[in-house]
C-alpha positions as CSV (number, residue, x, y, z in Angstrom):
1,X,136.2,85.8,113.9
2,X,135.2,82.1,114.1
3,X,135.8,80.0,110.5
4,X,133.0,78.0,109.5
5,X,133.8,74.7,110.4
6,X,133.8,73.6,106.5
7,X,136.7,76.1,106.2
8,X,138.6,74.1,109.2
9,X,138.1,71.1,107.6
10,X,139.4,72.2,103.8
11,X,142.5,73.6,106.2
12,X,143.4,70.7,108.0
13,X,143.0,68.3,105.1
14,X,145.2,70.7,102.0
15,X,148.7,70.5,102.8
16,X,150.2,73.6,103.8
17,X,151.0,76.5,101.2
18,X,148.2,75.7,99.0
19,X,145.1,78.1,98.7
20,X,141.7,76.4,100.2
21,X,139.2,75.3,97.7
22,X,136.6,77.8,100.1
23,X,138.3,80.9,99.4
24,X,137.8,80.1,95.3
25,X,134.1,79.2,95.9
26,X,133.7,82.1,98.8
27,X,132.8,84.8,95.8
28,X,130.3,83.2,94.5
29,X,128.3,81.9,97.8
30,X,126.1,84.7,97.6
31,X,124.7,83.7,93.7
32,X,125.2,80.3,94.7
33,X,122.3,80.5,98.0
34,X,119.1,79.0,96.8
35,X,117.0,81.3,98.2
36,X,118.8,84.2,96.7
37,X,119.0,82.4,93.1
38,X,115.2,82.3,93.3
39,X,115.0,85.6,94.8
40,X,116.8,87.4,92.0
41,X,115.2,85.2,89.0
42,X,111.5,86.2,90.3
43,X,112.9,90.1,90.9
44,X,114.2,90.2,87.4
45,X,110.9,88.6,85.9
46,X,108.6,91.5,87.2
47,X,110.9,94.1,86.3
48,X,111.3,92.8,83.0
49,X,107.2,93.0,83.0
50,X,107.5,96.4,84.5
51,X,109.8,97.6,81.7
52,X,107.4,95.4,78.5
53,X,104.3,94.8,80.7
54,X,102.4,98.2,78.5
55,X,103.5,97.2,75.2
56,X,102.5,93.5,75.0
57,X,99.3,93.7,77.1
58,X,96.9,92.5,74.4
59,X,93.7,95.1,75.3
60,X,94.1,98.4,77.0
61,X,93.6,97.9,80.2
62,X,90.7,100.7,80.9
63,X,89.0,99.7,77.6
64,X,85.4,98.3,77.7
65,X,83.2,95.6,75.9
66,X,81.0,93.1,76.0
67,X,82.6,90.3,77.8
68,X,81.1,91.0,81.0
69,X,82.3,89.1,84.0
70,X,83.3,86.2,82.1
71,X,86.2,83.4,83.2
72,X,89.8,82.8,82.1
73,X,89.3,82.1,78.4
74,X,91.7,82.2,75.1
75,X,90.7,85.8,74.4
76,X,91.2,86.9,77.9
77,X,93.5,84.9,79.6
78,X,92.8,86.1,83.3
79,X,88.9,87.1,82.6
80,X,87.1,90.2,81.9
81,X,85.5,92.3,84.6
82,X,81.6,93.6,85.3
83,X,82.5,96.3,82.2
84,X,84.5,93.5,79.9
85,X,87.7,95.3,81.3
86,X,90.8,92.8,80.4
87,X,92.3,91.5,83.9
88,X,95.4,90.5,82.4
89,X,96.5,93.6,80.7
90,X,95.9,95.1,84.1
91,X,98.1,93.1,85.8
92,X,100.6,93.7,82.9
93,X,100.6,97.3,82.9
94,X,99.9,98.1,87.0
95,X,103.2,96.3,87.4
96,X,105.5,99.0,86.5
97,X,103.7,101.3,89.2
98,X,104.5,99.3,91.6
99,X,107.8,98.1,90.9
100,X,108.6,101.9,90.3
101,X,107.3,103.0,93.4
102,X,109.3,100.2,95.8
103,X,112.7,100.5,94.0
104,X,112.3,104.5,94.1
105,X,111.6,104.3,97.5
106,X,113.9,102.2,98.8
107,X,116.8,103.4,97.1
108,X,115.7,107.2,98.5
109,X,115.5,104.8,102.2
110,X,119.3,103.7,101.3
111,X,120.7,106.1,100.5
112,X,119.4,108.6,103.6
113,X,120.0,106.0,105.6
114,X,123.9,106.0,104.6
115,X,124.4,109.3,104.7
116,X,122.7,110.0,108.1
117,X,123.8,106.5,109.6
118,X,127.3,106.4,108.4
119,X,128.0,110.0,109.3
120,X,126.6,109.9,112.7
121,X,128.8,106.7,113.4
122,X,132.1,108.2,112.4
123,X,131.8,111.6,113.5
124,X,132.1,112.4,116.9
125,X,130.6,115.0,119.1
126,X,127.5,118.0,118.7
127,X,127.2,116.5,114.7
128,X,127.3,112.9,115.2
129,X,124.4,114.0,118.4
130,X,122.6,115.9,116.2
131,X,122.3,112.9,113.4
132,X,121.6,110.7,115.6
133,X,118.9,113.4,117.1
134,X,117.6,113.5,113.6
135,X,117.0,110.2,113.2
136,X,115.7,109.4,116.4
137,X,112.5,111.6,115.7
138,X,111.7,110.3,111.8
139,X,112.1,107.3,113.7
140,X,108.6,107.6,115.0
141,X,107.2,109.5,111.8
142,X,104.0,107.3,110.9
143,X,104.7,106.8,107.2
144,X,101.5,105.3,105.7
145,X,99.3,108.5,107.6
146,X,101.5,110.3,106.3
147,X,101.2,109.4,102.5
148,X,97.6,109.0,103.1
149,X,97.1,112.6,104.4
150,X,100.0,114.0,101.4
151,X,97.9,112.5,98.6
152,X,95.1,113.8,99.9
153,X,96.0,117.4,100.2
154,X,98.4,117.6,97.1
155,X,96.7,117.2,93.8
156,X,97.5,114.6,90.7
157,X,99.5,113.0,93.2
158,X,101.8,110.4,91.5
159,X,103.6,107.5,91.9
160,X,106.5,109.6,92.0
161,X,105.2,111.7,94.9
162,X,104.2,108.5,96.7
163,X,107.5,106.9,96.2
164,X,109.4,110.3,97.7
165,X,107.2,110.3,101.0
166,X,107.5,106.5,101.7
167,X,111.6,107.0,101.1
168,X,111.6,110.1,102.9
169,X,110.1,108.3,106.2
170,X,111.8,105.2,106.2
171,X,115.3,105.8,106.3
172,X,115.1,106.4,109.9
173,X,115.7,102.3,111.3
174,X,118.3,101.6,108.6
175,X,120.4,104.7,109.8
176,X,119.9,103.0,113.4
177,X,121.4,100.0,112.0
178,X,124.4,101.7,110.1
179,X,125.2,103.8,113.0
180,X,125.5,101.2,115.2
181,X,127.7,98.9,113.0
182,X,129.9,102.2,112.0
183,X,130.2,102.5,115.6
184,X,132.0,99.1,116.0
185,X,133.9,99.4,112.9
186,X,135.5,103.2,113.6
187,X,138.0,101.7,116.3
188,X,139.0,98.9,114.0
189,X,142.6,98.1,113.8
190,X,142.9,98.9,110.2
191,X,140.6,102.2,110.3
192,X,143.4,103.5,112.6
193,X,145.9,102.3,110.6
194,X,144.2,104.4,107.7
195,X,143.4,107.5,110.0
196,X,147.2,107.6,111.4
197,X,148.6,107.1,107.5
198,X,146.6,110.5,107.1
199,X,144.0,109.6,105.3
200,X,141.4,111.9,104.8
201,X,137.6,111.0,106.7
202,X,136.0,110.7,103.3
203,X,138.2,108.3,101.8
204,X,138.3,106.1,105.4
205,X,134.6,106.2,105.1
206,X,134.2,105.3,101.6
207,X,136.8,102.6,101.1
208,X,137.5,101.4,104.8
209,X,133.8,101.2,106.2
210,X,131.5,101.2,103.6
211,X,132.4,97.9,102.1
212,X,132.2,96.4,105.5
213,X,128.5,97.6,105.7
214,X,127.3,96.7,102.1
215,X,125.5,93.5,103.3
216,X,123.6,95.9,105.8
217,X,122.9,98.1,103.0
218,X,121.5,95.7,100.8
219,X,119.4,94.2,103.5
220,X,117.9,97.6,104.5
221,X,117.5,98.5,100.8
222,X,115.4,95.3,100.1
223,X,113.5,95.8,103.4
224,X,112.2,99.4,102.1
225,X,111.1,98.0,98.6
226,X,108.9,95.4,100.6
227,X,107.1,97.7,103.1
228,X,106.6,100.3,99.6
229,X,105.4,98.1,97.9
230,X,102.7,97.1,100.3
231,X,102.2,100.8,101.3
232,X,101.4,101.4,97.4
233,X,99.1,98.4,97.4
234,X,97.3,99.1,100.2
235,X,97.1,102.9,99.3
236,X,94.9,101.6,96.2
237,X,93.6,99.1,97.7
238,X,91.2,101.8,100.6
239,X,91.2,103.9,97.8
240,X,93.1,106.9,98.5
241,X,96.0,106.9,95.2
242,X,94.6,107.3,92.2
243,X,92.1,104.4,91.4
244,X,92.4,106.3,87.4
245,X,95.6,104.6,87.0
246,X,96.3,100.8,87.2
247,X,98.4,98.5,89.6
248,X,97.6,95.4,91.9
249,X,96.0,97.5,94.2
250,X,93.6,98.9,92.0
251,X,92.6,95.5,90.7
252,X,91.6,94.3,94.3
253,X,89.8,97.6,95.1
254,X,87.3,96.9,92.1
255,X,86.9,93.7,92.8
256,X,86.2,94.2,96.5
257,X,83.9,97.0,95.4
258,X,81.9,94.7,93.0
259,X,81.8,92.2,94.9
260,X,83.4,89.9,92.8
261,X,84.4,87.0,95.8
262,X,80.0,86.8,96.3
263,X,79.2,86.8,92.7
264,X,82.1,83.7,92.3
265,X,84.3,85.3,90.1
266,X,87.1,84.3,91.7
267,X,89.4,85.3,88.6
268,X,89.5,89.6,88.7
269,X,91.3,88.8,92.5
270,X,92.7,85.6,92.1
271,X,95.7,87.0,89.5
272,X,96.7,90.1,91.3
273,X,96.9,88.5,94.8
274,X,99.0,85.9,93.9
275,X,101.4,88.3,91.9
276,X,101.3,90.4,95.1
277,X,102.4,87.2,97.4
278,X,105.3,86.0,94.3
279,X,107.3,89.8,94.4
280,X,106.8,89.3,98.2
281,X,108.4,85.8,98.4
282,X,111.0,87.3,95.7
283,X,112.1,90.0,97.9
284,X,111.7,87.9,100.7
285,X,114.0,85.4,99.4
286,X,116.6,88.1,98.5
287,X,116.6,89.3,101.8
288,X,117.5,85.8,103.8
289,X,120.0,85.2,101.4
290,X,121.5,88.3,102.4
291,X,121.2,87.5,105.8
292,X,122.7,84.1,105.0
293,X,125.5,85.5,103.5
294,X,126.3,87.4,106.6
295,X,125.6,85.1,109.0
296,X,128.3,81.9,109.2
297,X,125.6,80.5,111.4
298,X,122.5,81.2,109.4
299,X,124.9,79.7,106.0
300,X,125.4,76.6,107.6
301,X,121.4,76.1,108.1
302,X,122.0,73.4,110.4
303,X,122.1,70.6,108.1
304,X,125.4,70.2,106.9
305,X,127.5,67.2,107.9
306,X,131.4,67.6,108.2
307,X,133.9,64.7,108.5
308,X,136.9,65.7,110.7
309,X,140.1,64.3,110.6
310,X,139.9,61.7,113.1
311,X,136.6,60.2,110.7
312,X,134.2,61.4,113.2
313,X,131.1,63.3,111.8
314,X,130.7,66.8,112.8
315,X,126.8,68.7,112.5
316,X,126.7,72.2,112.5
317,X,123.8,73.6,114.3
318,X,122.1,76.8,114.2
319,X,123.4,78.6,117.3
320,X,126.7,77.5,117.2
321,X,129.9,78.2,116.1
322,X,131.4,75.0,115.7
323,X,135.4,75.0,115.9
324,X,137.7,72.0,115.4
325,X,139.9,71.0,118.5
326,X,141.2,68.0,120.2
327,X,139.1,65.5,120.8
328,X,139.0,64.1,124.8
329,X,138.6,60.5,125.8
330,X,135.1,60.5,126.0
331,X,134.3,61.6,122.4
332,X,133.6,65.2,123.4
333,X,135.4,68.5,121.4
C-alpha cells in the first residue's frame, strides 16, 4: 500500500527511531475532515430536535385558530397555514418521524447487509452461492412500490412498518459491496495466519475482517438513512403514509394541495424544504468524509503542497499516488 506522500515526507525529515508526527494525528483525521465535522454537528442538531422537537414546540401542531395564512411573525415564527395551523411546531415535531424512520432503516440495511455480505465472502461453496443468490434477487426488489403497495394493504401502517420495509429492501447493494471486499481480504496474509493458528471462523471474521470493512459499513449505513429518508418524504409527500401524523413530507403535501406557492405564501414550504436539503447536505457530508477517510487519494483533495528534501515543491493530485524517489537530471521523479 502506497503512503501518502505527507507520510514520506514526515519519514525522511525525523531521524530514524522516532515515531512520525502522522501516526499521532492519523486517529483523529477522521473528526478532524471538514466535511465530516459539519456533517456530524448538523446530524446531532436534528436528532437532538427529534428527541425535544414535541416538547418545546410552542402550539400543537394539528391545533387550529384564527391566524389564517399569515407570514413569519413573533407568535408564529415560520407562519400559520389556511386553518391557523402553526408551521413551526410542525417542523419541530415531524422531525422525529423522519429521523426515526432513516436511522431504523439503515441500521436494519447494515446490519443485513453484514450478515449476508460478510458470510457469503468468507464461506465457500453451496452457502456462500446461495447468499450470494439471495442477494442477487433483493437486488432488483423495487423498494418505494413496494412500501407504497404495503401501506396500502396493511392498516395503521407506521413509521415503524415503513422503516422495516425500506431496511428490508435495501440491504441488497451493501452486501454486494461487503462480499466483494471480504473476498479480497479472506486470502490476506494475516487471515491465514489466524485460520492456520486455529482460530475459529467466527472470531477470524469478527476481529480479522470486520474492522477492515468498518469504513464500508459506515458508508453503506449512511447511504440507507439518505435514500429512507427521502422514501419517507416522498411517501407523504403523494400522499400514501399517513397524512394524520406530521413530518416534512406532510408539510409540503398541504401546501401543494392548497396551493400555497399561487397564493404567495411562500412560508408553509419554504421551512420544511430547506430542512429537507440541511439533513441531506449533513448526511451528505458524513458520507464523503467517509470516503475521504478511506481514500489516500480523495484525503489529499488535490491541493496540498509538500516540500521534499531536495526544496522542491511536490502537489498531490487527485488520481495519483504520489511517491518520493530520486530525482533525475531534468527535474522529473
Amino acid at each position: 500500500m502506497a503512503m501518502p506522500t505527507t507520510d514520506l515526507l514526515a519519514a525522511a525529515a525525523q531521524p530514524p527511531g522516532q515515531p512520525l508526527v502522522a501516526d499521532k494525528k492519523r486517529r483523529f483525521r477522521f473528526a478532524s475532515n471538514s466535511k465530516t465535522l459539519i456533517g456530524l454537528i448538523l446530524i446531532g442538531f436534528f436528532v437532538l430536535l427529534a428527541i425535544i422537537g414535541p416538547w418545546i414546540a410552542p402550539y400543537d401542531p394539528s391545533q387550529r385558530s384564527s391566524a389564517l395564512l399569515e407570514p413569519p411573525s413573533a407568535a408564529h415564527w415560520f407562519g400559520t397555514t389556511h386553518i391557523g395551523q402553526d408551521i413551526f411546531s410542525q417542523i419541530l415535531v415531524g422531525a422525529r418521524s423522519v429521523i426515526l424512520v432513516g436511522f431504523l432503516a439503515g441500521g436494519v440495511a447494515a446490519v443485513l447487509a453484514v450478515l449476508v455480505g460478510v458470510t457469503s465472502g468468507y464461506l465457500s461453496g453451496a452457502v456462500g452461492e446461495s447468499l450470494s443468490m439471495v442477494s442477487n434477487v433483493f437486488l432488483v426488489l423495487p423498494a418505494l412500490p413496494l412500501v407504497i403497495i404495503v401501506t396500502a394493504t396493511l392498516p395503521g401502517t407506521g413509521d415503524i412498518t415503513v422503516a422495516m420495509v425500506i431496511g428490508f429492501t435495501s440491504w441488497a447493494w451493501g452486501a454486494r459491496v461487503l462480499r466483494a471486499q471480504t473476498l479480497s481480504l479472506r486470502r490476506r496474509d494475516y487471515v491465514e495466519a489466524a485460520r492456520a493458528t486455529g482460530e475459529p471462523t467466527w472470531r477470524i471474521i469478527l476481529f480479522e475482517i470486520m474492522p477492515n470493512l468498518s469504513a464500508v459499513i459506515a458508508s453503506n449505513f449512511v447511504g440507507t438513512v439518505i435514500f429512507a429518508v427521502m422514501s419517507e418524504i416522498t411517501l407523504a409527500f403523494i400522499g400514501v403514509s399517513g397524512i394524520s401524523e406530521w413530518n416534512w413530507g406532510t408539510i409540503l403535501f398541504w401546501a401543494q394541495s392548497q396551493q400555497a406557492l399561487a397564493q404567495g405564501a411562500w412560508w408553509w414550504f419554504v421551512p420544511a424544504g430547506l430542512a429537507i436539503a440541511l439533513l441531506g447536505t449533513a448526511l451528505s457530508l458524513l458520507n464523503f468524509g467517509i470516503d475521504e477517510f478511506v481514500s489516500p487519494r480523495l484525503r489529499s483533495s488535490g491541493g496540498r503542497r509538500a516540500r521534499g528534501p531536495d526544496g522542491k515543491v511536490v502537489r498531490m493530485r487527485v488520481g495519483f499516488t504520489p511517491v518520493l524517489g530520486e530525482s533525475t537530471k531534468d527535474g522529473a521523479r
